[in-house]
C-alpha positions in Angstrom: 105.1 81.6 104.2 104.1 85.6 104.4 101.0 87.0 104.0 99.9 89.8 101.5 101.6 93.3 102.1 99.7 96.2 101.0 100.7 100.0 99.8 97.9 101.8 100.7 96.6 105.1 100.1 93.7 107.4 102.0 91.9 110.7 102.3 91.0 111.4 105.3 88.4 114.1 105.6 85.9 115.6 108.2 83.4 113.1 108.0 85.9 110.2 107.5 88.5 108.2 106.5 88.0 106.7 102.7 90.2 104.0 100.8 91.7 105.5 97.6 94.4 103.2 96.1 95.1 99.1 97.1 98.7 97.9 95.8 99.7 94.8 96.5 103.4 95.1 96.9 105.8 92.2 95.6 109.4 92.5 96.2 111.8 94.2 94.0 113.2 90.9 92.0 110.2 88.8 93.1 107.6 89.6 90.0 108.6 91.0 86.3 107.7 94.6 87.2 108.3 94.4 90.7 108.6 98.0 92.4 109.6 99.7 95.7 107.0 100.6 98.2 108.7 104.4 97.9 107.7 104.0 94.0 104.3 102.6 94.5 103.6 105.4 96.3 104.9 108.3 94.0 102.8 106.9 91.4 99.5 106.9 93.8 100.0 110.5 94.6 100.7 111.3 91.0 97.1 109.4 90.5 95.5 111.9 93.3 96.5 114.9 91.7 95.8 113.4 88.1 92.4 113.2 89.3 92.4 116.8 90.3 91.8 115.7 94.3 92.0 118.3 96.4 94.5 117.7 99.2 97.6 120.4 100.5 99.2 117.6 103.5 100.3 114.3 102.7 100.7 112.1 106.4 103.0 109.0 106.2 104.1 106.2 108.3 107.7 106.1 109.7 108.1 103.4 106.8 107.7 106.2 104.4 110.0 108.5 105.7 112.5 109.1 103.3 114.7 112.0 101.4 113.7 110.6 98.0 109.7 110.9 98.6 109.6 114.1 100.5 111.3 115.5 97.9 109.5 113.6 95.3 105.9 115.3 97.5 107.5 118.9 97.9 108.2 119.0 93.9 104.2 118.4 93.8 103.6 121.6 96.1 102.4 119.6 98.9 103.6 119.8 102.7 103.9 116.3 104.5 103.8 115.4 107.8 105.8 111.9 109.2 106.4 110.3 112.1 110.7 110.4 112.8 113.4 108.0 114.6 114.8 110.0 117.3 118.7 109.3 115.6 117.3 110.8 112.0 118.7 114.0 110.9 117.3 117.5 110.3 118.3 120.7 108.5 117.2 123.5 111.2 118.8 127.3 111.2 120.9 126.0 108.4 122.3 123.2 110.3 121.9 119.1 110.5 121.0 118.2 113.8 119.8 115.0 115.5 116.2 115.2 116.2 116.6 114.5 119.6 118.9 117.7 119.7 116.1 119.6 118.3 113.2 118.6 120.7 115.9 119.0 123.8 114.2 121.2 126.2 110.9 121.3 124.6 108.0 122.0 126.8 104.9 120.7 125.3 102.6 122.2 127.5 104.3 125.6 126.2 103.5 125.5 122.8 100.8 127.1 121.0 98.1 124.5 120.2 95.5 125.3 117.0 92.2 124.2 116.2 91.8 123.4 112.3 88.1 123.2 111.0 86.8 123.1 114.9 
């Protein structure tokens, strides 16, 4: 027996974190109408910016990561920002690179670190 999985979606602003949209996800074949998580989510986002929210950065969960949502988010004008597996794959100086190629030799304590909004 499993239990109920949810999409979720939230706004997370200075003073808070607020629930926007509650899916209950079903899987694909499961219910007539069924849908991915991936599509559950396009249409939530489609409903933000429908209601004329004001938001520039979508953040998603590893689960999210994937080529056919950050598209899908870019094509709206909106950056993102994910949490990676260290074997994924990413375009950098024109070239597809493990990310663990990528962060090789980083020194964290190097880099620049910004305050947004305090």
């Amino acid at each position: 027996m499993g239990g109920i999985q949810a999409v979720t979606t939230i706004a997370s602003r200075k003073k808070g974190i607020y629930p926007l949209i509650w899916q209950q996800y079903i899987r694909k074949g499961k219910a007539e109408n069924s849908k991915s998580k991936i599509e559950m989510q396009k249409e939530a986002i489609e409903k933000c910016i429908e209601a004329s929210l004001n938001f520039s950065v979508l953040a998603m969960e590893l689960w999210y990561f994937e080529n056919n949502l950050v598209k899908f988010i870019e094509s709206k004008g909106k950056a993102w920002v994910a949490v990676c597996k260290n074997n994924k794959l990413v375009l950098y100086n024109y070239k597809w690179i493990k990310i663990t190629e990528l962060i090789k030799g980083t020194k964290v304590k190097e880099m620049a670190s910004y305050k947004i909004n305090g």
